[in-house]
Biopython code that builds the backbone (N, CA, C, O; Angstrom):
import numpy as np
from Bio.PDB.StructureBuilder import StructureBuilder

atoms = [
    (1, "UNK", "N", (69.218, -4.973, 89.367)),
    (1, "UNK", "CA", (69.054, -3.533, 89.461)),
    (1, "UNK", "C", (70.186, -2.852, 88.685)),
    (1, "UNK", "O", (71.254, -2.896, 89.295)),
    (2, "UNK", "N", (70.229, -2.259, 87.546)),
    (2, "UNK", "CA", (71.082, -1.239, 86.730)),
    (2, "UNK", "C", (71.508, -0.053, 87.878)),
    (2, "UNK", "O", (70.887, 0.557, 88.748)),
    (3, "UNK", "N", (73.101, -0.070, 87.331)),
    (3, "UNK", "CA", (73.669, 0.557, 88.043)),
    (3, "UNK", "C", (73.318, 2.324, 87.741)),
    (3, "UNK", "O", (72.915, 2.664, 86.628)),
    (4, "UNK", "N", (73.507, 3.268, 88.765)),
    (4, "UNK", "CA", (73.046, 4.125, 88.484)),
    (4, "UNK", "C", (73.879, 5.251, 87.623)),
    (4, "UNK", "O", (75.097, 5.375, 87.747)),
    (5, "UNK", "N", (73.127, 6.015, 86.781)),
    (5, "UNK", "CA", (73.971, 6.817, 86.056)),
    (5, "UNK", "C", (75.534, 7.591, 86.540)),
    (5, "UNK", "O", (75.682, 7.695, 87.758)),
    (6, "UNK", "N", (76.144, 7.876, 86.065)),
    (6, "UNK", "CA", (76.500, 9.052, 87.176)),
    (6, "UNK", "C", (76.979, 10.198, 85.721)),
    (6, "UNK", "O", (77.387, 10.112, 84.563)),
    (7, "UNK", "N", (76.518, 11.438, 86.942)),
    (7, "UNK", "CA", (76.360, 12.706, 85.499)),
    (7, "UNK", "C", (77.433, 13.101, 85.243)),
    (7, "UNK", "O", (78.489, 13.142, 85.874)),
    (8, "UNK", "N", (76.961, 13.574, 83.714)),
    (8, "UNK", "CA", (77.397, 14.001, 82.910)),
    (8, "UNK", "C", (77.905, 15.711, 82.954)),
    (8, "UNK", "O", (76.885, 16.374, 83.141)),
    (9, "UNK", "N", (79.450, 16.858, 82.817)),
    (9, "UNK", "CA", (79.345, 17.904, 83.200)),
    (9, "UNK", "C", (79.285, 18.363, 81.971)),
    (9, "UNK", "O", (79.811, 17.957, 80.935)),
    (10, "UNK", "N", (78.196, 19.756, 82.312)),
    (10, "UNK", "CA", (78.174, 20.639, 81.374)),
    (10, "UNK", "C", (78.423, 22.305, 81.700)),
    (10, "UNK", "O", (78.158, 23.056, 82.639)),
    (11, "UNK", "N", (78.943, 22.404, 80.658)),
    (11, "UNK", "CA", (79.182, 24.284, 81.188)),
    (11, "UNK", "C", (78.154, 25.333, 81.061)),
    (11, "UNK", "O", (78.409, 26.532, 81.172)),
    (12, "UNK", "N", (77.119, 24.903, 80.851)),
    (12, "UNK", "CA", (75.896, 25.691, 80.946)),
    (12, "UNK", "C", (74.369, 25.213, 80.540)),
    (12, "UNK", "O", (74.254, 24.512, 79.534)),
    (13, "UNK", "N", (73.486, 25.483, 81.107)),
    (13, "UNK", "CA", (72.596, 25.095, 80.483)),
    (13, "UNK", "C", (71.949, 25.687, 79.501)),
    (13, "UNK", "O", (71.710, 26.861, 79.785)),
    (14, "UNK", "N", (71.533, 25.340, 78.378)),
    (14, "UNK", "CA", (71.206, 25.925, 76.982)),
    (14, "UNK", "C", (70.119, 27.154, 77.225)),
    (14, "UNK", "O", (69.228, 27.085, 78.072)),
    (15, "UNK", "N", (70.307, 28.161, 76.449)),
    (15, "UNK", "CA", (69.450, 29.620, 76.341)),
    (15, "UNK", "C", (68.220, 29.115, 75.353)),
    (15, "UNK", "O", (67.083, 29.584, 75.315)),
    (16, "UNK", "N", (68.590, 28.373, 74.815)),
    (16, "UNK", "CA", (67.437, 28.271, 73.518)),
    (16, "UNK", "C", (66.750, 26.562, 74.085)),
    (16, "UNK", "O", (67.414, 25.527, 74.144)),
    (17, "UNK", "N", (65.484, 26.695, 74.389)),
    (17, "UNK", "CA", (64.973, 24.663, 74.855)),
    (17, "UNK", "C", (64.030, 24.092, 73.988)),
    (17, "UNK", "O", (63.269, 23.174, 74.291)),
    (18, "UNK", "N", (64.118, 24.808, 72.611)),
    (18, "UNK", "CA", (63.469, 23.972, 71.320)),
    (18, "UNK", "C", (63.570, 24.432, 70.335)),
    (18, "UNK", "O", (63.593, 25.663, 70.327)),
    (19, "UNK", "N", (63.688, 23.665, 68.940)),
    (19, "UNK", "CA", (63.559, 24.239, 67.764)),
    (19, "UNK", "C", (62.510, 23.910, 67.011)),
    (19, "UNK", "O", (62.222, 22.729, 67.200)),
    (20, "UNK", "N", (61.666, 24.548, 66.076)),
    (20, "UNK", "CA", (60.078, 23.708, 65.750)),
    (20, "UNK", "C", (60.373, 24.004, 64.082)),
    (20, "UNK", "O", (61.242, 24.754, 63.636)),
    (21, "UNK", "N", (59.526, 23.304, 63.408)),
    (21, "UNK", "CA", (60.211, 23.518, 62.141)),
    (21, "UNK", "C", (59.272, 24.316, 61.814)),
    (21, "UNK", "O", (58.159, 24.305, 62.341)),
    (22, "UNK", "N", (59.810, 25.459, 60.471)),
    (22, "UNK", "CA", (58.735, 26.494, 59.998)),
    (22, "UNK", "C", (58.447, 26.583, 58.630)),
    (22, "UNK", "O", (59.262, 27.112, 57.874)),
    (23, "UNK", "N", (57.579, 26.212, 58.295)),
    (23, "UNK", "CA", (56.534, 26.534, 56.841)),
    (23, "UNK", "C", (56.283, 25.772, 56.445)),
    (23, "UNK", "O", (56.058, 25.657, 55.240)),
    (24, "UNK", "N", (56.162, 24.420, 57.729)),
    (24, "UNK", "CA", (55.491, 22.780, 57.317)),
    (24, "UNK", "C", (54.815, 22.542, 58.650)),
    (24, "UNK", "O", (55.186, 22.998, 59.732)),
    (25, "UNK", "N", (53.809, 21.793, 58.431)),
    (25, "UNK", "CA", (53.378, 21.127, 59.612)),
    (25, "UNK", "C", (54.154, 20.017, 60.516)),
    (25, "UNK", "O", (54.862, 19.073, 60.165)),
    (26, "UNK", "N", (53.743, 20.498, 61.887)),
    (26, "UNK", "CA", (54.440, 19.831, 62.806)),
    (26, "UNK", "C", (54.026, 17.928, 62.692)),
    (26, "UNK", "O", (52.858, 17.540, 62.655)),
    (27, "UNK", "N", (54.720, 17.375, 62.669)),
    (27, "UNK", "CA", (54.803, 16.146, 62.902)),
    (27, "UNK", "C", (54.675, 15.520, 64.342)),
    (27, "UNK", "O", (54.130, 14.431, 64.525)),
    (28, "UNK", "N", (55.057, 16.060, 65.054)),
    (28, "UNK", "CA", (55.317, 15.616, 66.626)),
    (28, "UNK", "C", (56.467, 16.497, 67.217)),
    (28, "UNK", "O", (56.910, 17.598, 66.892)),
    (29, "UNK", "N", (56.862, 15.405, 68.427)),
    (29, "UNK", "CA", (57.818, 16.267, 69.370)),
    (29, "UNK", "C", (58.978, 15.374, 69.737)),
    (29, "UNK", "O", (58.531, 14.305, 70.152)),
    (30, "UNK", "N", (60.057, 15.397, 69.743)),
    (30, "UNK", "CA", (61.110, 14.615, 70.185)),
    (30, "UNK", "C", (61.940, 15.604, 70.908)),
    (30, "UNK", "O", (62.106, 16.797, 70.655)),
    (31, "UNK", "N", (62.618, 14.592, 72.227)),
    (31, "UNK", "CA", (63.516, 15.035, 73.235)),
    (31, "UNK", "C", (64.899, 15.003, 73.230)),
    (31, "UNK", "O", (65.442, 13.941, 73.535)),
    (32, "UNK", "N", (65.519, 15.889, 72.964)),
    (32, "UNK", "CA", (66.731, 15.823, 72.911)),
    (32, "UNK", "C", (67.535, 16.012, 74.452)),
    (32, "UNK", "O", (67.380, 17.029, 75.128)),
    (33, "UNK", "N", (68.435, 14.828, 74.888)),
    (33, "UNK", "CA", (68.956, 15.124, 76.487)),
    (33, "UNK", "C", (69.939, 16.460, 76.620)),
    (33, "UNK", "O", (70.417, 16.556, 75.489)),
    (34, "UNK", "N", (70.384, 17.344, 77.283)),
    (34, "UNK", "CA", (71.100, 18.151, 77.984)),
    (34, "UNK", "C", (72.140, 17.890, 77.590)),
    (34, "UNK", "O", (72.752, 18.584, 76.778)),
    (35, "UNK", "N", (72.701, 16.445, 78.270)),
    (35, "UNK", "CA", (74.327, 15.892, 77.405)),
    (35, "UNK", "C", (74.106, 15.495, 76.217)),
    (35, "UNK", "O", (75.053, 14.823, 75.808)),
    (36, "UNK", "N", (73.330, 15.600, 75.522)),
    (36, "UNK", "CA", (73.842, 15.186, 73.945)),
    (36, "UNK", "C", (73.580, 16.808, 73.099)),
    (36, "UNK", "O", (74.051, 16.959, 71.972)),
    (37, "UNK", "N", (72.707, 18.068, 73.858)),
    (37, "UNK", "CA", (73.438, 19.101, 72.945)),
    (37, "UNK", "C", (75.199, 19.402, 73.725)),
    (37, "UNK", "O", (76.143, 19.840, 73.067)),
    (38, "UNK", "N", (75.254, 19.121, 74.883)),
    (38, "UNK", "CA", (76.515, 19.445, 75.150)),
    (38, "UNK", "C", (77.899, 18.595, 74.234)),
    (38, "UNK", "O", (79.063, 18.992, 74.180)),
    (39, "UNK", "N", (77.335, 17.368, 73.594)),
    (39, "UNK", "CA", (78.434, 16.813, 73.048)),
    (39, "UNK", "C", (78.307, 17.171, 71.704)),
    (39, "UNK", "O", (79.103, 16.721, 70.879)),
    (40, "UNK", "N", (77.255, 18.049, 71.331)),
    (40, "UNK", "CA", (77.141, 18.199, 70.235)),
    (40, "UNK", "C", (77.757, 19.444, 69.965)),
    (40, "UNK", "O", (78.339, 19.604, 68.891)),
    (41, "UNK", "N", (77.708, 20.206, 70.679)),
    (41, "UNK", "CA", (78.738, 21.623, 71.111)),
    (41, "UNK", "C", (80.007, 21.639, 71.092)),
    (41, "UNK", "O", (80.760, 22.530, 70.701)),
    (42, "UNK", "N", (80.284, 20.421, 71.614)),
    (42, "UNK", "CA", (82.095, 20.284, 72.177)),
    (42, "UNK", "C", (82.630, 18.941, 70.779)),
    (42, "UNK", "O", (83.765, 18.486, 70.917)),
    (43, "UNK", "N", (82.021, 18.566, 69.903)),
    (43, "UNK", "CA", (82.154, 17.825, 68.793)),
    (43, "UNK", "C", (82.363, 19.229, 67.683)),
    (43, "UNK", "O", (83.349, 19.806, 67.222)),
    (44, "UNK", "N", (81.131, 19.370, 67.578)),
    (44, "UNK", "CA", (80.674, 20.145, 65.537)),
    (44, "UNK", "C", (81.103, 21.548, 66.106)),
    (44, "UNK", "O", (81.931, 22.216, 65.487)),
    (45, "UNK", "N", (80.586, 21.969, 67.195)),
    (45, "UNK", "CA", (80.809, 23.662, 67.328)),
    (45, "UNK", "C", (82.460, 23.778, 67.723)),
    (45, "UNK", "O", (83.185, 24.432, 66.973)),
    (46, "UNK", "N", (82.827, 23.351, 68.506)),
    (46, "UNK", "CA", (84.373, 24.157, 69.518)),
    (46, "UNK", "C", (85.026, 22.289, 68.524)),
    (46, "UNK", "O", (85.818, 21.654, 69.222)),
    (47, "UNK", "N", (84.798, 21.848, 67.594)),
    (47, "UNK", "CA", (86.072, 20.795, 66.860)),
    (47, "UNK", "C", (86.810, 20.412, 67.854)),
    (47, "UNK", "O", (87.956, 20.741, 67.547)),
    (48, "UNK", "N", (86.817, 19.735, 69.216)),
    (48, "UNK", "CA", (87.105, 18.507, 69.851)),
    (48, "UNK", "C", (87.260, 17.189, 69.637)),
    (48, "UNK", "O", (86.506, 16.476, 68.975)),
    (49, "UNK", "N", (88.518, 16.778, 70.358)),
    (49, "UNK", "CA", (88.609, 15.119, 69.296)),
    (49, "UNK", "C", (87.601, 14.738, 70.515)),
    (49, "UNK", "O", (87.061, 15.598, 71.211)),
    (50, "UNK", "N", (87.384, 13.096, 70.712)),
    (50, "UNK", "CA", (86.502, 12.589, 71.418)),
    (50, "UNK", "C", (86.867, 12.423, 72.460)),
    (50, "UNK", "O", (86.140, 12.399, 73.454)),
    (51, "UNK", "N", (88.591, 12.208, 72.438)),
    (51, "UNK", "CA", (88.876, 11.818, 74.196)),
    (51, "UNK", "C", (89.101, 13.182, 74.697)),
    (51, "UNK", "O", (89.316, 12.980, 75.892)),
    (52, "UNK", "N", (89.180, 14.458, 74.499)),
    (52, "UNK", "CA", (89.526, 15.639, 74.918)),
    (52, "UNK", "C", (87.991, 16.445, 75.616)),
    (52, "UNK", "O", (87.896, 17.305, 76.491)),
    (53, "UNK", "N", (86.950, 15.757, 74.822)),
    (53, "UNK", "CA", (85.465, 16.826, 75.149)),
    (53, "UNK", "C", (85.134, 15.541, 76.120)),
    (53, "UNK", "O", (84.441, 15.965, 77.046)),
    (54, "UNK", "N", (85.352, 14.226, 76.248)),
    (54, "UNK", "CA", (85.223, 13.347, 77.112)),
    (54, "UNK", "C", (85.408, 13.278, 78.511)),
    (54, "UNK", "O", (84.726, 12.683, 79.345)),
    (55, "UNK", "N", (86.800, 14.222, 78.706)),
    (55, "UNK", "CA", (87.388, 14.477, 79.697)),
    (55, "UNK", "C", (86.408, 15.952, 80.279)),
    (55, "UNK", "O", (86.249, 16.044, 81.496)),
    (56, "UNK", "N", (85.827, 16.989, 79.410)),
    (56, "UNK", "CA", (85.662, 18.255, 79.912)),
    (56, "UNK", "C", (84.353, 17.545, 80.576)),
    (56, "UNK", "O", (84.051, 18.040, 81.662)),
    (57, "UNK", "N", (83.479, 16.428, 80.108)),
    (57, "UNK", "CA", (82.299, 15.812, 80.121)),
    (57, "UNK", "C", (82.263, 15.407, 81.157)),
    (57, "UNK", "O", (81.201, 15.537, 81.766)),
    (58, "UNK", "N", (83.682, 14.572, 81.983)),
    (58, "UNK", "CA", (84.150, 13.363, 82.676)),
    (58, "UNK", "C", (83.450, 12.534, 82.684)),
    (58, "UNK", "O", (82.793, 12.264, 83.689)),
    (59, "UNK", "N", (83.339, 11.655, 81.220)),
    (59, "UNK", "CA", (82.871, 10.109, 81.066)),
    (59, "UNK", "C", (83.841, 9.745, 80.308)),
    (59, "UNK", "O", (84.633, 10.430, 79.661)),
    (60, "UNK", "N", (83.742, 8.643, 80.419)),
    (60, "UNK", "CA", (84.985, 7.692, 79.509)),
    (60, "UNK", "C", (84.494, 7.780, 77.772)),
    (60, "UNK", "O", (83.317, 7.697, 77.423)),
    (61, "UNK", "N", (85.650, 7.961, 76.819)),
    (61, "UNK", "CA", (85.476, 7.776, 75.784)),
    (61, "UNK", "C", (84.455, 7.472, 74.976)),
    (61, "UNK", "O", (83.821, 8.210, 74.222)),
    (62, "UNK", "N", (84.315, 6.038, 75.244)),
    (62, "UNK", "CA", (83.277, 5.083, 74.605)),
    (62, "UNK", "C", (81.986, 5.544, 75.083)),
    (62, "UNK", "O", (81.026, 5.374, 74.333)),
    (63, "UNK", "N", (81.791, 6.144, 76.300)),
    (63, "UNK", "CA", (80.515, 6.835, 76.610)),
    (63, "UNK", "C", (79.946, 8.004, 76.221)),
    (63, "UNK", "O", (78.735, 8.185, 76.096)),
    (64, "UNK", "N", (80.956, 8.942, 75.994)),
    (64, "UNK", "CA", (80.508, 10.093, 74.997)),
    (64, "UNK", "C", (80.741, 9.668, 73.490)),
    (64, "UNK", "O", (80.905, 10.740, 72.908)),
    (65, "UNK", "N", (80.830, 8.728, 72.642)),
    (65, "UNK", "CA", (80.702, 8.223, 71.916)),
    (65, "UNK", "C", (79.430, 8.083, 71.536)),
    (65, "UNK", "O", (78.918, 8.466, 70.484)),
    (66, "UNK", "N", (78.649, 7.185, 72.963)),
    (66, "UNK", "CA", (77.427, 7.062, 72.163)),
    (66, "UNK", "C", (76.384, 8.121, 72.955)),
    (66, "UNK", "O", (75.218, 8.296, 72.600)),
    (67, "UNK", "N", (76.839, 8.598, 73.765)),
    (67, "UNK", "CA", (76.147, 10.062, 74.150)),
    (67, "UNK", "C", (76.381, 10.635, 72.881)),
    (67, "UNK", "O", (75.227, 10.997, 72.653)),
    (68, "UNK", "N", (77.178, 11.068, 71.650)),
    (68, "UNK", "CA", (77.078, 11.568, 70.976)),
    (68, "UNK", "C", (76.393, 10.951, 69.635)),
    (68, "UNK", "O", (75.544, 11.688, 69.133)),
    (69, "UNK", "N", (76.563, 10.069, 69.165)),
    (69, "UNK", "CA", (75.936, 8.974, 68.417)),
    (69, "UNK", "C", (74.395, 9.291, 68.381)),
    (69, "UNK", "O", (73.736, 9.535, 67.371)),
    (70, "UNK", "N", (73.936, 9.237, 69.722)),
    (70, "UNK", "CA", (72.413, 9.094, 69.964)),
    (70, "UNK", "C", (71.803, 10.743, 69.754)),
    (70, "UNK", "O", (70.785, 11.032, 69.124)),
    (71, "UNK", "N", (72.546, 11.527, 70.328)),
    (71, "UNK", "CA", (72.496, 13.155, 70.106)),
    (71, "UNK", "C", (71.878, 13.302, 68.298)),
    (71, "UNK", "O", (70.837, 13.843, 67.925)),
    (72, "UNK", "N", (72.851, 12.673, 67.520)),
    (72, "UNK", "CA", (73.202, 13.080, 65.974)),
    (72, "UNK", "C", (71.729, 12.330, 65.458)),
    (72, "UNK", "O", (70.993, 12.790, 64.586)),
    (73, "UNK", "N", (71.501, 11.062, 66.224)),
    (73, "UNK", "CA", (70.797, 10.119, 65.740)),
    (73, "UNK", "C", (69.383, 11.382, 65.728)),
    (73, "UNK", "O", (68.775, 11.714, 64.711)),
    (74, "UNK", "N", (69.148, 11.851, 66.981)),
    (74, "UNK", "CA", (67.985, 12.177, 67.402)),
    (74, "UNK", "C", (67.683, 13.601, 66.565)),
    (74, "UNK", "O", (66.549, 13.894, 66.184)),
    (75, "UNK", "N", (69.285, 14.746, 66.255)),
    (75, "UNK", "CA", (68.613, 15.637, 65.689)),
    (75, "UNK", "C", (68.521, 15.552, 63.909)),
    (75, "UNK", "O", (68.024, 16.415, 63.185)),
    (76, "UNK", "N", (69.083, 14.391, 63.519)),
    (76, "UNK", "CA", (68.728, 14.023, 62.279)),
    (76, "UNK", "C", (67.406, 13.558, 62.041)),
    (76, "UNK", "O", (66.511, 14.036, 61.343)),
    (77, "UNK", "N", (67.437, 12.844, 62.537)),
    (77, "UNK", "CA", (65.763, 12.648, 62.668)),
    (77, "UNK", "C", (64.720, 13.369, 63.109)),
    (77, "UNK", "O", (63.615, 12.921, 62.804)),
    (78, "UNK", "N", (64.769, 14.791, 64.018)),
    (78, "UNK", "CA", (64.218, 15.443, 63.963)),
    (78, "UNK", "C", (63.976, 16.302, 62.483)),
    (78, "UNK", "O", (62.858, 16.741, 62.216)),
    (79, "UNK", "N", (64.817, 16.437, 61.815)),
    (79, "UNK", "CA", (65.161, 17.139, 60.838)),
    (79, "UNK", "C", (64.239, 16.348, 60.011)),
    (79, "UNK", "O", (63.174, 16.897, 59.732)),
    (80, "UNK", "N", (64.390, 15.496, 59.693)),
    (80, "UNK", "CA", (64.011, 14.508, 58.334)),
    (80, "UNK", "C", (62.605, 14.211, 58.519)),
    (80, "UNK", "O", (61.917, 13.976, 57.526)),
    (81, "UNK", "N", (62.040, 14.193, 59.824)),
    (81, "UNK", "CA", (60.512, 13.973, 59.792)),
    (81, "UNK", "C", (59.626, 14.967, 60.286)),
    (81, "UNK", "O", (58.434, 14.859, 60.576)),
    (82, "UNK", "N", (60.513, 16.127, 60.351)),
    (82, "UNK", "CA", (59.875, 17.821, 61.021)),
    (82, "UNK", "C", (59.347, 17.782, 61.807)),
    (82, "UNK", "O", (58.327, 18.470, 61.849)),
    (83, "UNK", "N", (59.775, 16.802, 63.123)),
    (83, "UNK", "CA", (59.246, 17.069, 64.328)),
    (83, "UNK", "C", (60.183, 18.860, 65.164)),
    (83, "UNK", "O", (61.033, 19.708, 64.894)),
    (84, "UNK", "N", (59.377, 18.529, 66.045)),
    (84, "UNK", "CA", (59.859, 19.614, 67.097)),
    (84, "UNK", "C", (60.993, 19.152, 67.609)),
    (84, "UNK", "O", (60.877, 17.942, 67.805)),
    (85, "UNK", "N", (62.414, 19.704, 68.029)),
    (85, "UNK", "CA", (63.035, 19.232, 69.328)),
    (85, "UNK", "C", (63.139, 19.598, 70.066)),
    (85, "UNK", "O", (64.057, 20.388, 69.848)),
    (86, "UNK", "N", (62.727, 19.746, 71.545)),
    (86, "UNK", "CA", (62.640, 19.920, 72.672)),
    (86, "UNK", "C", (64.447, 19.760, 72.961)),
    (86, "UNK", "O", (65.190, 18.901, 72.486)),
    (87, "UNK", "N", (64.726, 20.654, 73.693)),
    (87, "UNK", "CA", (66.159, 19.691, 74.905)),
    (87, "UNK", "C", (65.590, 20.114, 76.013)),
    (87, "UNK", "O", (65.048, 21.201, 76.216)),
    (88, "UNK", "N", (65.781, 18.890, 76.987)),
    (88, "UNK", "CA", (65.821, 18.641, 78.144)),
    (88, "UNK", "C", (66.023, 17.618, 78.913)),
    (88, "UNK", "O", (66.230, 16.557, 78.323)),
    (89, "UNK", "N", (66.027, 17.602, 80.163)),
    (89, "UNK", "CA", (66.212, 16.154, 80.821)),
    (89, "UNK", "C", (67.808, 15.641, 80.704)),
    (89, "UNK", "O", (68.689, 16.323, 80.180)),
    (90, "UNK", "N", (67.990, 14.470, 81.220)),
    (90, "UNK", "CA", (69.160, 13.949, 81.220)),
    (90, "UNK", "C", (70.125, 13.576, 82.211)),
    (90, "UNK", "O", (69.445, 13.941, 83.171)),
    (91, "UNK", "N", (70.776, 13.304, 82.537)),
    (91, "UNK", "CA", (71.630, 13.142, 83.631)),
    (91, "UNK", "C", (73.087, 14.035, 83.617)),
    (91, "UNK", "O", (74.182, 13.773, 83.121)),
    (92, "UNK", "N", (72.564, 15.275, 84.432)),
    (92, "UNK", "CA", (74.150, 15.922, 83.710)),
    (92, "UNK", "C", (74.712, 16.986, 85.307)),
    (92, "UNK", "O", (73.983, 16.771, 86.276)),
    (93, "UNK", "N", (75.383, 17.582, 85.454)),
    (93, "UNK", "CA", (75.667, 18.472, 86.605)),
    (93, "UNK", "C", (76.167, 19.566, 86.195)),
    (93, "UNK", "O", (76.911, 19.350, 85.238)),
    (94, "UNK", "N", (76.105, 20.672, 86.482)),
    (94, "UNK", "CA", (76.665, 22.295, 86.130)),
    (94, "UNK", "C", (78.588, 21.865, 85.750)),
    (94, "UNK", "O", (79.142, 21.408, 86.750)),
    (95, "UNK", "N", (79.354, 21.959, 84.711)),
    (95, "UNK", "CA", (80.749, 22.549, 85.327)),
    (95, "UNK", "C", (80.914, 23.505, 85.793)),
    (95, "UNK", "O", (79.746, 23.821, 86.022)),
    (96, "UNK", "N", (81.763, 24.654, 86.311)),
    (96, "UNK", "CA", (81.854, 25.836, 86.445)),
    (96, "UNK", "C", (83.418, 26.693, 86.746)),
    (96, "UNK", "O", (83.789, 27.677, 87.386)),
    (97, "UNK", "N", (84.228, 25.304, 85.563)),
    (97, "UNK", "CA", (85.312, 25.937, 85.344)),
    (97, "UNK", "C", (86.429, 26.838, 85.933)),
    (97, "UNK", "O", (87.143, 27.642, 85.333)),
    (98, "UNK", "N", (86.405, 26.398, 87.723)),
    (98, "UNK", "CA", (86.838, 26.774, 88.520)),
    (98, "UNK", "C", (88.289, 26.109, 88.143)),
    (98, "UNK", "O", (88.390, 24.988, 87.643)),
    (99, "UNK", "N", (89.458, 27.008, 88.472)),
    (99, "UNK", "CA", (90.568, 26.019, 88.498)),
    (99, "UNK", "C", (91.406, 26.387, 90.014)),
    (99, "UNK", "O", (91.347, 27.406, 90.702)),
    (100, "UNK", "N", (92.136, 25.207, 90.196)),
    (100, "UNK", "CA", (92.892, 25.759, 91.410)),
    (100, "UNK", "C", (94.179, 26.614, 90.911)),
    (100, "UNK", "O", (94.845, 26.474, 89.886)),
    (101, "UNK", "N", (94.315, 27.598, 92.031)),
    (101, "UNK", "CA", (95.564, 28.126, 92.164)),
    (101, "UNK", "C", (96.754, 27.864, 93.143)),
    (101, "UNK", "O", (97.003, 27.275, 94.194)),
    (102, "UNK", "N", (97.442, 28.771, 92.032)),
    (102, "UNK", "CA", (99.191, 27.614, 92.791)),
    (102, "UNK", "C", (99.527, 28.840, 93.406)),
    (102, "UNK", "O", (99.128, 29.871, 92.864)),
    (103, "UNK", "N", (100.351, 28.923, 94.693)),
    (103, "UNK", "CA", (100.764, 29.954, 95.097)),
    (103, "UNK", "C", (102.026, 29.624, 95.042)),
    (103, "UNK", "O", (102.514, 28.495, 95.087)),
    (104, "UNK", "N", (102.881, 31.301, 94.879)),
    (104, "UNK", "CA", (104.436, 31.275, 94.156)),
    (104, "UNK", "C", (105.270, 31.995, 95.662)),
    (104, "UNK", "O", (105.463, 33.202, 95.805)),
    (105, "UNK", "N", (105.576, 31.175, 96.429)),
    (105, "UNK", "CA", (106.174, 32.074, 96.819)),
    (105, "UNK", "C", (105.613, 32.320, 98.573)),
    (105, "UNK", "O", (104.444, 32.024, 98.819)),
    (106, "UNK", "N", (106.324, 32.750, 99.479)),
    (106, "UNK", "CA", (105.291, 33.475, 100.549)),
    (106, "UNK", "C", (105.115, 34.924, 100.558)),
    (106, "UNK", "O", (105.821, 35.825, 100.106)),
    (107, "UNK", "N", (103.702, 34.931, 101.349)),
    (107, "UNK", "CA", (103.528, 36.324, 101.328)),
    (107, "UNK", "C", (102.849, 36.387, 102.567)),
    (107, "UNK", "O", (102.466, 37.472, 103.007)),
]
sb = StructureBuilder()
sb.init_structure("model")
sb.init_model(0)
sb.init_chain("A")
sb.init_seg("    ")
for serial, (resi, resn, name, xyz) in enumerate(atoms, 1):
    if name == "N":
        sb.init_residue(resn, " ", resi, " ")
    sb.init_atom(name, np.array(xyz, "f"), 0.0, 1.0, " ", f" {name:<3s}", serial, name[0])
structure = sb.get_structure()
């Protein structure tokens, strides 16, 4: 029995849940997961090294590695054979960027 995932955090879930290509015919549909636009966000968009967006992710290195790997794999290939990409699905949980506070002092 494979051990079970455990999720992936993201700071929001995406406003936009497909892109379709325009002034060619559709080819099909491919799925892009939740965590791989999020690593694709915290890679190409906000320039994160890998162990830094790894940590905002909380998976180990080598795992957003190929969470990201497979992301690039999937929207290149969407690209190149003009399918649709869908995002959705995935194994992931809300962040929500709460931090604790320190108190200075009594009051």
């Amino acid at each position: 029995m494979p051990r079970p995932k455990k999720p992936r955090f993201i700071s929001g879930y995406p406003s936009i849940n497909a892109f379709v290509p325009r002034g060619m015919p559709q080819t099909g549909e491919t799925t892009l997961p939740v965590e791989g636009l999020e690593a694709l966000r915290l890679s190409d968009f906000e320039c994160l090294d890998q162990e830094t967006a790894a940590k905002i992710m909380n998976v180990s290195r080598q795992t957003y590695g190929r969470i990201l790997n497979e992301a690039r794999s999937i929207v290149s290939g969407a690209l190149v054979t003009g399918k649709a990409l869908v995002i959705k699905g995935g194994t992931y949980t809300m962040h929500h960027g709460t931090k604790l506070r320190r108190r200075r002092g009594r009051r």
